[in-house]
Every structure is written in C-alpha cells, then in structure tokens.
N, C-alpha and C positions, 0 to 999 in steps of 0.2 A: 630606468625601470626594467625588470626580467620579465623577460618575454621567454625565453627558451632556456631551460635546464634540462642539463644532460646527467643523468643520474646511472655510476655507478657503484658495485658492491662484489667485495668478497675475490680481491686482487690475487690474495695469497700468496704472492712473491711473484708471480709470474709475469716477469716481462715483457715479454714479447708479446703476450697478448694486449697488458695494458696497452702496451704503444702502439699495435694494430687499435683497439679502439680510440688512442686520443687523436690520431691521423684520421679517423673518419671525417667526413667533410661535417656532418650535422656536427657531431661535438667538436668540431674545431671551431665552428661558428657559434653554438650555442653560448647564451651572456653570462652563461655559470657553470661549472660542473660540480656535483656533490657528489662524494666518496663515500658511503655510508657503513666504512669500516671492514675488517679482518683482512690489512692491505699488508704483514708482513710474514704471517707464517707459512714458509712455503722455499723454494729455490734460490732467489733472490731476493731475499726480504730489505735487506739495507738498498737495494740498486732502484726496487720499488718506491721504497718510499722518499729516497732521495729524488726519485722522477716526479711523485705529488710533488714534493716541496716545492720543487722548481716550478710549476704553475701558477705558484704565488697567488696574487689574489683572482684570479680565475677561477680558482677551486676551495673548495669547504670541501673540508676533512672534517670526516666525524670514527671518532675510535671503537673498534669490536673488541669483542671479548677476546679472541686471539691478539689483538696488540697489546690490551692489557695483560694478559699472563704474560705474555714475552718481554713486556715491560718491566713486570715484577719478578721474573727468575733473572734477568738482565741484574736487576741490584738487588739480588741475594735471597731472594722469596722462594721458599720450598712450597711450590701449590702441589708437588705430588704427580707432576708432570714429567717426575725423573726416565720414566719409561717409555716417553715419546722424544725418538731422535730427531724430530725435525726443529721440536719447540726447545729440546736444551740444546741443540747445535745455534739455531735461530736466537737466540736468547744473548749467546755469547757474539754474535756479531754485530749486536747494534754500540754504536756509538755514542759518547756523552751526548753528540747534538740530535739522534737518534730519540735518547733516551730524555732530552728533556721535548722535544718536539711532541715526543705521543706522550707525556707525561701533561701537557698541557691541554690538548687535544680533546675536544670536545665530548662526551658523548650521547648528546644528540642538541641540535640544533632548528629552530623555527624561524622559516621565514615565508613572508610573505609571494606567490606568484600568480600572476592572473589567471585566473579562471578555474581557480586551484584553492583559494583561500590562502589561510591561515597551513601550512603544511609543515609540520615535524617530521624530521628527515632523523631516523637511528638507525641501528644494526639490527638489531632482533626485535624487540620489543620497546614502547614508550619509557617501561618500568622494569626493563631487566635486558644487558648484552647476549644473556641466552638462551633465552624465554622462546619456546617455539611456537609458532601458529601457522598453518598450513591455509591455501587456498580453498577449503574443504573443510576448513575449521568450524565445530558450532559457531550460532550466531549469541549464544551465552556466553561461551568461550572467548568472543573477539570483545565483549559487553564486559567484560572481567577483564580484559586488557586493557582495556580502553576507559574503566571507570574515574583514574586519577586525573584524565587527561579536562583540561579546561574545553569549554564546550564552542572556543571559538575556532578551535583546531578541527580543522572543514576534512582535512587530508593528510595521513598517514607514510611514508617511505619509509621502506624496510628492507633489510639484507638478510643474511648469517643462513637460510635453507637452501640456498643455492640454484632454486627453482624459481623463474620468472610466473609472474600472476595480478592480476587488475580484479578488483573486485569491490562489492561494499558492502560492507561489514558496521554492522550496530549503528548506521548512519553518517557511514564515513566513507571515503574515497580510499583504498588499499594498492597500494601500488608497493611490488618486488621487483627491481629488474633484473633479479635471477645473478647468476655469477659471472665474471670477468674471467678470473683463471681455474674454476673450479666447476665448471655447470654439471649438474646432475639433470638426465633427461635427453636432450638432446645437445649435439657437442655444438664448440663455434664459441666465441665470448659474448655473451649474455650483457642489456643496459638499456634505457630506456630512455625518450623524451620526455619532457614535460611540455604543453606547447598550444596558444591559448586555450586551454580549458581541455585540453586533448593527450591521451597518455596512446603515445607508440614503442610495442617492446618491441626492439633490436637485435640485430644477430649479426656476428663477423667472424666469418668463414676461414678458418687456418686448417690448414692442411694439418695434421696431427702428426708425421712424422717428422715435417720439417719445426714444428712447435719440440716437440720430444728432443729432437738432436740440435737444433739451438740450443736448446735450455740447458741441455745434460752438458754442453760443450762451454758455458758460460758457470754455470754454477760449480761452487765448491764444496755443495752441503752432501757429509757422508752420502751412498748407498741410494743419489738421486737417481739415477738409471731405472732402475728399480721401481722408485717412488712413481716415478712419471709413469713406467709401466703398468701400474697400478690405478693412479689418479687419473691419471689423462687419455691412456689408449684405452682404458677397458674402464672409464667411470659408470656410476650406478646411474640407474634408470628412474624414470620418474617413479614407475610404480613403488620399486622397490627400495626409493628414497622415503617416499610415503609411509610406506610399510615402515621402515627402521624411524623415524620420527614420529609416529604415532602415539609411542608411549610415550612421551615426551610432552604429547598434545592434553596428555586426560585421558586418554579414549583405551 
C-alpha cells in the first residue's frame, strides 16, 4: 500500500537537478514517485528521460504538453514550433525507443493514496496539458476545471506553471509541486510529498553556477549558454509569472 509519494513536475531536460532530487533521502525512500510531465524540453531532454525510465516501476510518468509537441515534430508534425530552437533541436534527438515510450505515456493518471483519496495526477489541467490555473485562481474558475472530473476524485496534482502551491479549490485538495528544472519564484528544484494525509513542498538547493556550467558542459543543444543565462540565472519571478499567465487564466 502507498504511504509516501514523492511528486514531481516540469524536468525540462535538466539533469542535474533531476538527480539532485531523486538522491534526496525522502524520494529515495518514498513507495512511488510521479512525474507529472514536460520532462523533455530543455538541455538534456533524451539523458532526462532516459533517467525516468530507468526507475522502472518506482515511478509513473504522466506526459505534458511539451513532450507531446516534441513527440509530434519528432515524426514529422509542423505544430508551428518552427521558431523555437530548443523544441525543433529537442525534437530531433529523441529516439524510436524515445519516441514510442512518450508515445504511450500516460496523460494523466488516478490513483489511490491514504489520506489523500482518490488523486489525479496530470500536467496542467484534468481536461487540458495547457490549460492554466493559478494559486489565486477564481473559485468559478477552478469549478469549470474541475466540472468533468468524477466526484470521487478527492485530490488534484498538477504541474506546467512552474510555481509551487497547496490549496482547495471547488472542494478539492490542489497540490503543485512547482518545477524541478524550471522554477519561477524562488530558485533551487521545486517537488513535493505526499504523506498520510499531509502535503510538504520541497526545495533543493544548487548552487546556480555550478547547475549553469555542468549543464552547458554536458549538453549539446545549440546556443545553451545562453539559454541557461536566460532560464536559470535570471529566471522570472513569482509576481511577474503571475502577471504573464494571467491572461491565460480568464482574468
């Protein structure tokens, strides 16, 4: 029976983080970890996802909306993505076993954990991999997310905003545990317990230069220098995440 699930989200290729968190003591011991998708666009997206695999059944993989575009320009899909170099460089490096592994791949998955119910584990939303909602979301809003969902799903995990948050929403338990290789907010890799009946969010502390120059020094994806400069030493801020997902919310 699951007593502890170690829940995270929004890898993006980056390894070094992932593996700073799978080395933690809690999720090394927790009796599950859930992945609740966009584990491949990013620096290392194949080395990524090759390290889920290898978890085997310790871990449920569930797929975001970044693994399926990269899925689908992977075998020949023009989504119009032409213009972002990380998803057509990304795209061309996944592998047949790549390509049928997230081709199979869940996207979203229920299961049962004490104290927690009935819990749906996806990426963004119940009914959509891009569907935004914020911690600050109306409560009509989360009511309109949540309308298709069967009424024995107690408890909601979610990824894709990249900002950790606990909350309840339309009579539901909401649980984000913020990003692994991407966090907006505050830095450090983002990921949460589940743990009887108890949600603790997480945080593991990397150094940011030594994250930057590992990564640039391992990866082959154009003009990552750059990217990292970008994404990881100077990422956006809570408010200012908020801000640029707002429209997105309704509001």
């Amino acid at each position: 029976m699951l007593r502890t699930v170690a829940v995270l989200s929004d890898v993006h290729g980056m390894l070094v983080s992932l593996d700073r968190v799978l080395a933690e003591p809690a999720v090394a011991a927790a009796d599950l970890v859930v992945v609740t998708g966009d584990h491949v666009w990013g620096p290392q997206p194949t080395e990524v996802l090759d390290r889920l695999l290898g978890l085997g059944d310790r871990a449920v993989l569930v797929r975001g909306n970044a693994d399926r575009e990269l899925l689908e320009m992977s075998r020949g899909v023009d989504l119009g993505l032409g213009g972002d170099p990380v998803s057509t460089w990304g795209a061309t490096q996944l592998r047949p076993g790549h390509q049928q592994a997230l081709g199979v791949m869940p996207e979203q998955v229920t299961l049962e954990v004490p104290g927690f119910g009935a819990v749906r584990f996806c990426h963004a939303t119940p009914r959509d991999d891009e569907e935004v909602v914020l911690v600050d979301s109306r409560v009509e809003r989360w009511a309109e997310v949540f309308q298709d969902l069967p009424p024995e799903i107690e408890t909601v995990v979610c990824g894709h905003t990249h900002m950790p948050f606990v909350r309840l929403a339309s009579g539901r338990l909401v649980v984000n545990p913020g990003s692994v290789g991407l966090p907006y907010g505050r830095p450090g890799a983002h990921w949460a317990l589940l743990h009887d009946g108890a949600v603790t969010l997480r945080r593991t502390l990397i150094d940011p230069t030594e994250l930057v120059d590992t990564t640039a020094r391992l990866s082959t994806m154009p003009g990552v220098v750059d990217w990292l400069d970008e994404m990881v030493r100077r990422p956006a801020g809570d408010v200012e995440a908020l801000g640029a997902f707002g429209p997105r919310d309704g509001r």
